[in-house]
C-alpha positions as CSV (number, residue, x, y, z in Angstrom):
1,X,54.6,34.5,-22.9
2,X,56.3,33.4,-19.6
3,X,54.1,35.7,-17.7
4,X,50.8,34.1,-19.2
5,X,52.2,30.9,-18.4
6,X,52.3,31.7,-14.9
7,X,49.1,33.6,-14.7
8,X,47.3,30.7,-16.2
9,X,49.3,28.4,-13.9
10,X,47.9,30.1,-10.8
11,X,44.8,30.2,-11.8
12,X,44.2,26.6,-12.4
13,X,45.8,26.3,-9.2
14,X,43.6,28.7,-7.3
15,X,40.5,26.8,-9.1
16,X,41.9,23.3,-8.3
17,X,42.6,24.9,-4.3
18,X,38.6,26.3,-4.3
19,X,37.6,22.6,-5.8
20,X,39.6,20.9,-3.3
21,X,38.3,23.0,-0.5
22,X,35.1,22.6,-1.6
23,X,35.3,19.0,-1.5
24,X,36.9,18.8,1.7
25,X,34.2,20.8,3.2
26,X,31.6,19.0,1.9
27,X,33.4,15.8,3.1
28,X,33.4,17.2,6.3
29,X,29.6,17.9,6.9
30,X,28.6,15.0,5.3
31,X,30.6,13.2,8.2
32,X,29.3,15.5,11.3
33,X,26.0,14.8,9.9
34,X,26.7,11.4,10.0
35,X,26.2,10.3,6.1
36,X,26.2,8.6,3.9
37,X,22.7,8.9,3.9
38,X,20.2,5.5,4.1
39,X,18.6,5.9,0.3
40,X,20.0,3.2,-1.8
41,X,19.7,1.3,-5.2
42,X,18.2,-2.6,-4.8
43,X,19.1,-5.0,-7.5
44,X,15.9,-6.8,-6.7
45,X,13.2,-4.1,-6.3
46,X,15.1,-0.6,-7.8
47,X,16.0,1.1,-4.5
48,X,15.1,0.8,-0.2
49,X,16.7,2.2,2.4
50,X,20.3,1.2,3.8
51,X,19.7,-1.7,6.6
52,X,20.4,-0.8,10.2
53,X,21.3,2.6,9.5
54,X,20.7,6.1,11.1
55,X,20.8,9.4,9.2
56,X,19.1,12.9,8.4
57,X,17.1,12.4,5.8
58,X,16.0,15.3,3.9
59,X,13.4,16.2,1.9
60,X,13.2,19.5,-0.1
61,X,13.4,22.0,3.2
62,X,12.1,19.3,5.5
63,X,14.3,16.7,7.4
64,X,13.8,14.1,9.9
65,X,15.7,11.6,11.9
66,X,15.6,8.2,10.3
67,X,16.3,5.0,11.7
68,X,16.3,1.5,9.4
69,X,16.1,-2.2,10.6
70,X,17.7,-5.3,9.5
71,X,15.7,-5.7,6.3
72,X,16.0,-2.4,5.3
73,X,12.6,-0.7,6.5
74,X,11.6,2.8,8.3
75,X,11.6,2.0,12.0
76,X,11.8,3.9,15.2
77,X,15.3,2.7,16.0
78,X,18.2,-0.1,14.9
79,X,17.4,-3.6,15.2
80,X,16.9,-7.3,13.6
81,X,13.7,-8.3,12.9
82,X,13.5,-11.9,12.7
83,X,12.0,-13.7,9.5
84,X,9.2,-15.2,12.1
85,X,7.6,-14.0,15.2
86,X,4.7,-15.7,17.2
87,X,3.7,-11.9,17.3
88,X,0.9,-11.3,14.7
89,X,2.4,-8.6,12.0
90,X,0.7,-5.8,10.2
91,X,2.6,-4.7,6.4
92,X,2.4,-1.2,5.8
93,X,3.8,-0.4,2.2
94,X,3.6,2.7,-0.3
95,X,5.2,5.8,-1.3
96,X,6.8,8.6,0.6
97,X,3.5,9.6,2.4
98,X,4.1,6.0,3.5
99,X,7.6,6.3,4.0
100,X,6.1,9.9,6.0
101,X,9.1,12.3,4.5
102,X,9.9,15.1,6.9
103,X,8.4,13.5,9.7
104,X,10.1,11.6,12.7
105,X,9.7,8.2,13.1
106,X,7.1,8.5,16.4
107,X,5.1,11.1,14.6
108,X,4.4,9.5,11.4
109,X,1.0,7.1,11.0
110,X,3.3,4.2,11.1
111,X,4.9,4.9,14.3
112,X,1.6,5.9,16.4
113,X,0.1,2.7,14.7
114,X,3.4,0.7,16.3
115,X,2.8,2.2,19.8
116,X,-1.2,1.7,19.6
117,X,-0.9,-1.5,18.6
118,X,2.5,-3.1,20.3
119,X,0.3,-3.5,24.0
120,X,-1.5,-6.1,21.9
121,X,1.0,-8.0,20.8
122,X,1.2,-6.6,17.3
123,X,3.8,-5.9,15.2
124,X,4.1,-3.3,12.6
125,X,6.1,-2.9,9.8
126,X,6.7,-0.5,7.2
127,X,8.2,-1.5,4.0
128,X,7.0,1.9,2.4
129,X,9.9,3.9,0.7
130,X,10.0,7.4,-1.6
131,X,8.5,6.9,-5.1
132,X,7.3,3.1,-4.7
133,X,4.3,2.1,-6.9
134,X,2.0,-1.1,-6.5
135,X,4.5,-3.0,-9.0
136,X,7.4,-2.4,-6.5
137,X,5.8,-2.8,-3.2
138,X,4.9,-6.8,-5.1
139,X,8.3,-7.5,-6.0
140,X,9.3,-6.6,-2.8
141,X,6.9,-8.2,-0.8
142,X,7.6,-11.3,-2.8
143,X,11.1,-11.0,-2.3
144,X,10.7,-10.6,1.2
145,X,8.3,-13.3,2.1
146,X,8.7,-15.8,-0.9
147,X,12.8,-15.9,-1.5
148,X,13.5,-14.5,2.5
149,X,10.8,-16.5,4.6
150,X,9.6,-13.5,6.2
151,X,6.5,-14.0,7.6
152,X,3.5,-11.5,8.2
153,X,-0.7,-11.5,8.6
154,X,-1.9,-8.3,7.2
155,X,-0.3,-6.2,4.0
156,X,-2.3,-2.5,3.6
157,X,-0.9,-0.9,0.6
158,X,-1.5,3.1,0.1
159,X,-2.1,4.0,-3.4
160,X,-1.1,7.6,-4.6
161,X,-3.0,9.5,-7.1
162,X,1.2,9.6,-8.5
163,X,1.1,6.3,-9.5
164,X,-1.0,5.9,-12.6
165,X,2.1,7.1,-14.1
166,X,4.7,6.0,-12.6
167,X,3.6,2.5,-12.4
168,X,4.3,2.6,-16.1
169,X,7.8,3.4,-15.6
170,X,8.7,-0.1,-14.7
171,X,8.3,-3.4,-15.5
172,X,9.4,-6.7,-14.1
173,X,12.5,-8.4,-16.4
174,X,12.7,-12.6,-17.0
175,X,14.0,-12.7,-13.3
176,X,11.6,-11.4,-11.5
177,X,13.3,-8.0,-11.2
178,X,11.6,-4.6,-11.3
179,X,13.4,-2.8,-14.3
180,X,13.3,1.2,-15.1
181,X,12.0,1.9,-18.0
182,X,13.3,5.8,-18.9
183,X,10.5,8.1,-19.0
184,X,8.4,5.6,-19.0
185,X,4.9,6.0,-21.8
186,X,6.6,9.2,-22.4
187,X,10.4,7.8,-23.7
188,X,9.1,9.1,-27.6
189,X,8.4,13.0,-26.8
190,X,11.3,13.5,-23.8
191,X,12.9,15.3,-26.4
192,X,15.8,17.7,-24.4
193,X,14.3,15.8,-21.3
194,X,16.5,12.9,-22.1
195,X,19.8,14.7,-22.4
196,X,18.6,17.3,-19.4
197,X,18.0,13.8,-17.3
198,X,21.2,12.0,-18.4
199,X,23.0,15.2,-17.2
200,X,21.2,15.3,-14.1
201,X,22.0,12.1,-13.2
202,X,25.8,13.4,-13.8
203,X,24.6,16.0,-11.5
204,X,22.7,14.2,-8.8
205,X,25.3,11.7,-8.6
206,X,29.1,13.0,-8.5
207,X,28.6,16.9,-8.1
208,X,26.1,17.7,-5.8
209,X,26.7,14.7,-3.3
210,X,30.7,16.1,-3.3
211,X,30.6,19.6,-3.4
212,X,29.1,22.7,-1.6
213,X,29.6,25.2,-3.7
214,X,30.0,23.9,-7.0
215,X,27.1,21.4,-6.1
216,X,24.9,24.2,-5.5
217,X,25.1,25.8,-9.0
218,X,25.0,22.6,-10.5
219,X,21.7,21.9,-8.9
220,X,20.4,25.0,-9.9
221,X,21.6,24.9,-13.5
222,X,19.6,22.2,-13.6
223,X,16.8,23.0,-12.5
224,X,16.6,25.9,-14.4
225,X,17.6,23.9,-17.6
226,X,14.5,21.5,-16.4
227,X,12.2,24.2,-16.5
228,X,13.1,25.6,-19.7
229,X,12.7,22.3,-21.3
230,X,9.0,23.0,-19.9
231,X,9.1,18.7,-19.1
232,X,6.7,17.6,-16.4
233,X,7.9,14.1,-15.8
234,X,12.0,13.2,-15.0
235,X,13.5,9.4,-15.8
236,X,11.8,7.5,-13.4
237,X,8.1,9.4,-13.6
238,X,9.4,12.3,-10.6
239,X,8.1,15.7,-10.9
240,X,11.0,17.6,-12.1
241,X,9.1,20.9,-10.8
242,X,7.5,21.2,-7.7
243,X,3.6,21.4,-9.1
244,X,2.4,18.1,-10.8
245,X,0.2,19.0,-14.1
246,X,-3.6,18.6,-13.2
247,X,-4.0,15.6,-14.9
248,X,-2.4,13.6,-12.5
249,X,-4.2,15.5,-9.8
250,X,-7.5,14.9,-11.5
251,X,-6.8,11.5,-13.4
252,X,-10.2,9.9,-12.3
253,X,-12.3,12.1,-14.1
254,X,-9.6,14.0,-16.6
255,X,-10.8,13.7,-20.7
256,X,-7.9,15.5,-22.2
257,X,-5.0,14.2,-24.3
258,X,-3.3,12.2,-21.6
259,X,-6.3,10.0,-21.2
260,X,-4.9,7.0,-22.9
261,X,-1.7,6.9,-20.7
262,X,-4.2,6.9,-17.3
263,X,-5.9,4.4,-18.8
264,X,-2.8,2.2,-19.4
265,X,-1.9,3.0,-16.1
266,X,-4.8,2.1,-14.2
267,X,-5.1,-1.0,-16.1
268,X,-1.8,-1.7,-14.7
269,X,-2.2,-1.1,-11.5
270,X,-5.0,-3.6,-11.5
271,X,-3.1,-6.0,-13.0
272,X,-0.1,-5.7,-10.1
273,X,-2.2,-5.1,-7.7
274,X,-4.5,-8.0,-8.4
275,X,-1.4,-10.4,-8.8
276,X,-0.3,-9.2,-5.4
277,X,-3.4,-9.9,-3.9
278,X,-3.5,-13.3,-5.0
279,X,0.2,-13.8,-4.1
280,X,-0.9,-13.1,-0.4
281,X,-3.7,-15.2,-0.8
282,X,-2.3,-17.7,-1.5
283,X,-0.6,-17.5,2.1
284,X,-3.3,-16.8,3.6
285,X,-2.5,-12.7,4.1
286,X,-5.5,-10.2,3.6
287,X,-4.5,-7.3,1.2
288,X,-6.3,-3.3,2.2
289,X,-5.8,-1.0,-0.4
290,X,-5.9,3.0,1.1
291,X,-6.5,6.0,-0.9
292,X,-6.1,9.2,0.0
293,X,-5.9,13.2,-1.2
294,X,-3.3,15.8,-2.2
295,X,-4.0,19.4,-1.2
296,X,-5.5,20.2,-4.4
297,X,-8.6,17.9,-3.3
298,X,-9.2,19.5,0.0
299,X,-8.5,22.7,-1.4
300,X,-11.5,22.0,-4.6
301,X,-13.3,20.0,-2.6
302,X,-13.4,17.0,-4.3
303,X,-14.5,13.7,-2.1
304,X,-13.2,11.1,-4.2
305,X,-16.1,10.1,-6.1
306,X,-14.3,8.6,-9.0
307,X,-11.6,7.1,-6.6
308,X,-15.1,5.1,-4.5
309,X,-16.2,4.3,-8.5
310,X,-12.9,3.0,-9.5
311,X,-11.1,1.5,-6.6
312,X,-14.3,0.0,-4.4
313,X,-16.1,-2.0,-6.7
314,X,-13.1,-3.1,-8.3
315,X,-11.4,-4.5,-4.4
316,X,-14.7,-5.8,-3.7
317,X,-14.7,-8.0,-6.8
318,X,-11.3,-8.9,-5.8
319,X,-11.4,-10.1,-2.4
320,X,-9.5,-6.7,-1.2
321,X,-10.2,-4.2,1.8
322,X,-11.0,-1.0,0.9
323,X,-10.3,2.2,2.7
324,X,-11.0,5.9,1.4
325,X,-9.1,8.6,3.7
326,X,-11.0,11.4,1.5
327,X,-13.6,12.3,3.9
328,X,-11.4,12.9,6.5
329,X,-9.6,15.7,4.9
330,X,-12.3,17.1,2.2
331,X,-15.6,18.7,3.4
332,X,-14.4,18.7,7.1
333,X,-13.7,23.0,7.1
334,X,-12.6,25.5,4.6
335,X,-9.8,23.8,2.3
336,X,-7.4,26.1,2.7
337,X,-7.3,26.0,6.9
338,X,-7.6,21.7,6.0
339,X,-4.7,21.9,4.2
340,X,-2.6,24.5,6.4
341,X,-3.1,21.9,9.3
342,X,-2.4,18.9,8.1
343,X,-0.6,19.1,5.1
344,X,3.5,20.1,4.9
345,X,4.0,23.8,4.0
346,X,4.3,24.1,0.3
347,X,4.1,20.5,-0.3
348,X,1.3,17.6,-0.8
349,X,2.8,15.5,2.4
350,X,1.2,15.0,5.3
351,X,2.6,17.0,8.0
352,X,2.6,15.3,12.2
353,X,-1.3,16.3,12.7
354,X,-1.8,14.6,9.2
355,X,-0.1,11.5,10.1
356,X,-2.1,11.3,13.4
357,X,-5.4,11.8,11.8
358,X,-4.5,9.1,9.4
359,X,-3.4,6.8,12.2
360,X,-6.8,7.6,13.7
361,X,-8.9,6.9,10.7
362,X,-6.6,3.5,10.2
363,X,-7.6,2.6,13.5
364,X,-11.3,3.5,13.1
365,X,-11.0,0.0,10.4
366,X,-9.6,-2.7,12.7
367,X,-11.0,-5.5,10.6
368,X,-9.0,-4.1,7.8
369,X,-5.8,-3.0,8.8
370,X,-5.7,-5.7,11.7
371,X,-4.7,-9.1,10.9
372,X,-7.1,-11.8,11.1
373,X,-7.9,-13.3,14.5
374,X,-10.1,-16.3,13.5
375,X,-8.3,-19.2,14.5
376,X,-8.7,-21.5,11.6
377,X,-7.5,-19.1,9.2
378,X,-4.2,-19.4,7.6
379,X,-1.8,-16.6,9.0
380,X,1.2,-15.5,7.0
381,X,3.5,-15.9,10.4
382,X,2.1,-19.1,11.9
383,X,2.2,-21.3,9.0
């Protein structure tokens, strides 16, 4: 009995050594890489990047050096940026295409757009973080320029083909706060997704940021629980596995079961974007709204069609710019060579010659990305 004592005694020891090793080590890269990383929660608009911060941010096997300014944007290096400037300023916002995820700063759309346009006295900002929808990019905008005086002249927000779904998985509360709601239109059938998701966050949150090893197999484990749970959508409308369902990638046109929850969603995104485009309006800030493709349209050749029916008649009636980046990734050579050069490997991101053909066909619409240079109109940053 004495003996098993011992032998159980050294074990736990030996496993609490490995743990402890394991945390130390982890510990320790996390400070040569200099972490923490820049990615946090926002009580006002769900999550934005750490202010005045530099880091390796990664995404899946990508990373990239990230810089944030004072209000907690994507920039090309540390520094305040004053509420007003008598420099006119341009208002990039979005998603992680907007945020440009495994791109450095000076090769992302945003950055060339910076250094085209700072000899002219323009500034550009981008307020574009990882998983943002229209809903988001309004509170924050609000928050920013209504409760923080920060003044700007030209807002273009890029709307992914992602968001008709996960613009339903928030909603603003009483105080003008964006709130999560779990899983979104699809909270009744999560099913083992819930528990999965609950666990993950256990996962995501206290095991994998503190451990190597252990951190490792917990990811995994999860991953491979995710997939036998066969759910397509995670707690706040992420792609638990790596290939969205088509239906998101073909939304415009898609008659299937899911066609109720696109149409809620695009209703919604009319509403937010509408009421964001009056809320600029009102201070006298032009709104452009950008669409673009995923690899799966270069690849099938589809030029947006439904996006021009949907999204250009509707900004026109609305007082809103409109740009479609479509044509200049589908129809212009075989779809798989398209997507090989300008698209991530493996992923729907745009990779540094993706970025810079975007910055180029940004640039081909100065009336719309530009802010207005009339002088008797009102400008966000010289009222």
């Amino acid at each position: 009995g004495r003996y098993r004592v011992y032998r159980a005694l050294a074990v736990g020891g030996s496993l609490l050594l490995c743990l402890f090793l394991d945390f130390a080590c982890r510990k320790a890269y996390l400070a040569w890489e200099n972490k923490p990383g820049g990615r946090i929660a926002h009580p006002t608009y769900d999550h934005s990047l750490r202010p005045n911060t530099f880091w390796i941010d990664r995404y899946g096997i990508y990373k990239a050096p990230y810089f944030s300014n004072s209000l907690g944007f994507r920039d090309g290096a540390i520094r305040e940026v004053p509420m007003a400037s008598d420099q006119p300023r341009v208002v990039l916002v979005g998603d992680s295409f907007t945020d440009g995820v495994g791109v450095p700063w000076e090769e992302t759309f945003a950055g060339i757009l910076q250094k085209h346009l700072a000899p002219e006295g323009i500034e550009v900002l981008n307020a574009g973080c990882n998983s943002y929808t229209p809903i988001l990019a309004r509170i924050k905008l609000r928050y920013w320029m209504r409760d923080r005086g920060l003044r700007v002249d030209r807002v273009v927000l890029f709307l992914d083909l992602s968001d008709v779904k996960d613009e339903q998985f928030y909603e603003e509360d009483k105080e003008g706060k964006a709130r999560l709601i779990p899983y979104g239109p699809f909270a009744s059938s999560s099913g083992w997704g819930t528990r999965v998701e609950k666990w993950s966050e256990i996962s995501e949150n206290l095991i994998e940021p503190n451990f190597v090893v252990l951190g490792a197999l917990s990811r995994n484990l999860k991953l491979w629980v995710r997939k036998l749970t066969r759910k397509e959508l995670g707690k706040r409308g992420l792609f638990t596995n790596q290939a969205p369902p088509k239906w998101i990638l073909e939304w415009e046109e898609y008659e299937g079961p899911e066609r109720p929850v696109i149409e809620a969603g695009i209703q919604k995104l009319k509403a937010n974007i509408g009421d964001l485009a009056r809320f600029l309006r009102e201070r006298g800030v032009p709104l452009t709204l950008v669409v673009y493709p995923y690899p799966f349209h270069v690849e099938e050749g589809r030029a947006g069609r439904a996006i021009q029916k949907i999204w250009s008649a509707w900004c026109a009636a609305n007082g809103i710019d409109f740009i479609d980046l479509f044509p200049e990734f589908v129809g212009i050579g075989p779809g798989s060579e398209t997507v090989k050069t300008y698209y991530l490997e493996g992923d729907c991101h745009w990779n540094a010659k993706g970025h810079e053909r975007v910055a180029e066909a940004l640039l081909k619409n100065p009336e719309k990305i530009l802010p207005p240079r009339s002088s008797d109109a009102k400008s966000g940053t010289r009222r």
